[in-house]
C-alpha positions in Angstrom: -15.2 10.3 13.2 -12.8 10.5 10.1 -10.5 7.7 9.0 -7.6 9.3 11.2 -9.9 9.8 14.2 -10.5 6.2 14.1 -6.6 5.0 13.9 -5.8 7.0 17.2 -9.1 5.7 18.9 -8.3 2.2 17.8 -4.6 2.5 18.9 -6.0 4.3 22.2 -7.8 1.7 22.9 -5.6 -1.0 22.6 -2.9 0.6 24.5 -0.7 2.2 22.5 0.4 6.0 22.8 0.0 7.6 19.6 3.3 10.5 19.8 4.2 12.8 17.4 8.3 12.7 17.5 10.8 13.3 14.9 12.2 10.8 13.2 15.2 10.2 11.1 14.7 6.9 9.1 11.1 6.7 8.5 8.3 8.7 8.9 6.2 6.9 11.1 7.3 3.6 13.7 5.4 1.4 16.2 7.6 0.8 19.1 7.4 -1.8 21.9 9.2 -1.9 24.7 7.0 -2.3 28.0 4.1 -0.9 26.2 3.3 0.1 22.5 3.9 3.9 21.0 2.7 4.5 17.4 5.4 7.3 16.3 4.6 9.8 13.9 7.1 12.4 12.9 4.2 15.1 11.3 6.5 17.0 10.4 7.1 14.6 7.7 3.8 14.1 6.7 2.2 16.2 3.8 -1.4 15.3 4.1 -4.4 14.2 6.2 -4.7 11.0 3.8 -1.0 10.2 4.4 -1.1 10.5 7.9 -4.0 8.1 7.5 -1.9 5.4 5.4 0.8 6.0 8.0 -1.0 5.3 11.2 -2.8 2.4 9.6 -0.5 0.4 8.2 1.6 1.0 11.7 -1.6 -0.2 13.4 -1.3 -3.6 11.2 2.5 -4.6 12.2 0.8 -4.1 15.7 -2.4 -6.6 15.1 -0.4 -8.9 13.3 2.4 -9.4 15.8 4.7 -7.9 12.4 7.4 -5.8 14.7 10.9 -5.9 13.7 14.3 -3.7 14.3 15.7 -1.8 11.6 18.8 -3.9 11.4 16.7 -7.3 10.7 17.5 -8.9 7.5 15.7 -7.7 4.6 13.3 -10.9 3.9 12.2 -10.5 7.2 11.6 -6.7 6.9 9.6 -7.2 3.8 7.5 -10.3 4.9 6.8 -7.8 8.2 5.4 -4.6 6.1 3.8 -6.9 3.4 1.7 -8.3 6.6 1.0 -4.7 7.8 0.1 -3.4 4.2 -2.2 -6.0 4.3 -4.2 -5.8 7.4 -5.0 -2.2 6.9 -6.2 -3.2 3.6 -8.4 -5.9 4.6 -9.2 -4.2 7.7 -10.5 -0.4 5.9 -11.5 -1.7 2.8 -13.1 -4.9 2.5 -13.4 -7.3 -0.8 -17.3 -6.8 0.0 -17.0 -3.1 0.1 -15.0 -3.4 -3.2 -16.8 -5.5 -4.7 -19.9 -3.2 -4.4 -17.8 -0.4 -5.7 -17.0 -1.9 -8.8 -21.0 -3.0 -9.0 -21.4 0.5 -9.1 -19.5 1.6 -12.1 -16.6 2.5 -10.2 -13.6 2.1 -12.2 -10.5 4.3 -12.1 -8.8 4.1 -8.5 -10.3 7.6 -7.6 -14.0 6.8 -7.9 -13.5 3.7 -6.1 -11.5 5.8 -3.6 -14.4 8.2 -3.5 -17.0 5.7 -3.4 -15.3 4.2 -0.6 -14.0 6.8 1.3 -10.4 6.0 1.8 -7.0 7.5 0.5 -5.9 6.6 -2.7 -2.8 5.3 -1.4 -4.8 2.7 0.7 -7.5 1.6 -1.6 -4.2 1.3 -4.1 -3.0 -1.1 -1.3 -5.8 -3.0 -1.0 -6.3 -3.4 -5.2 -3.2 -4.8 -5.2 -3.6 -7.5 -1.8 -7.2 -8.7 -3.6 -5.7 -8.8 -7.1 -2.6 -10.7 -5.6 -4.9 -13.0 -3.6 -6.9 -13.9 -6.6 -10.0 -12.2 -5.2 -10.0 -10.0 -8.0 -8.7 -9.9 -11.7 -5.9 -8.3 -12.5 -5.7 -4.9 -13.6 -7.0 -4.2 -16.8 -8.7 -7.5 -17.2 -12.0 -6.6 -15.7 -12.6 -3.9 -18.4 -11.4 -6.5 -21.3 -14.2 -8.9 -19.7 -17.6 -6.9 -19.4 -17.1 -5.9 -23.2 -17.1 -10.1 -24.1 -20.7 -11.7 -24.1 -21.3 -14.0 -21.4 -21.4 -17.3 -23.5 -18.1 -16.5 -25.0 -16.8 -15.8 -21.4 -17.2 -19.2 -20.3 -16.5 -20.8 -23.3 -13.1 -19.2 -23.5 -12.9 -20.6 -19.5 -13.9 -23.9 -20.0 -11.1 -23.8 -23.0 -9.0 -22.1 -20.9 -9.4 -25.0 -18.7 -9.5 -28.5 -21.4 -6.2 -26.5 -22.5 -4.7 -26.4 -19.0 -5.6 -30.5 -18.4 -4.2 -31.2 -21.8 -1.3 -29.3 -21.4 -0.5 -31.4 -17.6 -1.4 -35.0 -19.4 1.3 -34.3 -21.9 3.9 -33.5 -19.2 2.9 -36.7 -17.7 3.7 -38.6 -20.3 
């Protein structure tokens, strides 16, 4: 079952009507009104791997109770598709999975979405929740990190840190 095949089987199964309808503001919706319907207006949609991004991410404003209208304020709008980003990033691509990834010599965002199997989009997605999270370093900072022995590593952490207490006593004082 391929990543797509799974989103309509998961949505299926929870209820929701996965229809393909065209849209004007966006290019996929979920909709609730007495049930769920995950709209997708394919005509939109260039790709198999989009079409994946899509009906995940609308799968996530679903599980995490993230609806909103189109006229809600922008905050709210925001705080609604950062929780929806999220969940399909946690849910597709765990920090585990990840993890082992990067274990493996995967570095650039398409072996890790190779490794992995997902769209770039999504991996991208879920780089960017971990790294945000403080799951994983930041970009960049991994690479800077393997080439550093692994005495000066925590030397330059446990400095890092006497700095950081230093640095809070004299704005106590």
């Amino acid at each position: 079952m391929n990543l797509n095949e799974r989103a309509i089987y998961t949505a299926e199964a929870e209820g929701i009507e996965v229809i393909d309808y065209p849209l004007t503001v966006a290019k996929s919706a979920i909709l609730s009104d007495s049930g769920y319907a995950l709209i997708l207006d394919k005509s939109q949609i260039e790709s198999q791997e989009e079409e994946a991004c899509l009906l995940w991410h609308e799968l996530g404003h679903y599980f995490t109770g993230s609806l909103h209208q189109l006229s809600a304020p922008y905050e709210l709008r925001s705080r609604c598709e950062y929780r929806a980003s999220a969940w399909a990033a946690k849910a597709l691509c765990p920090l585990e999975k990840l993890k082992k990834a990067l274990a493996a010599g995967c570095r650039s965002t398409w072996e890790l979405s190779e490794y992995i199997g997902l769209p770039e989009e999504l991996l991208r997605n879920a780089l960017e929740y971990y790294q945000r999270k403080g799951n994983l370093p930041a970009a960049g900072t991994r690479e800077k990190l393997q080439a550093v022995p692994k005495h000066i590593k925590k030397t330059y952490r446990l400095n890092k840190k006497i700095a950081s207490i230093l640095n809070h006593e004299e704005n106590r004082q």
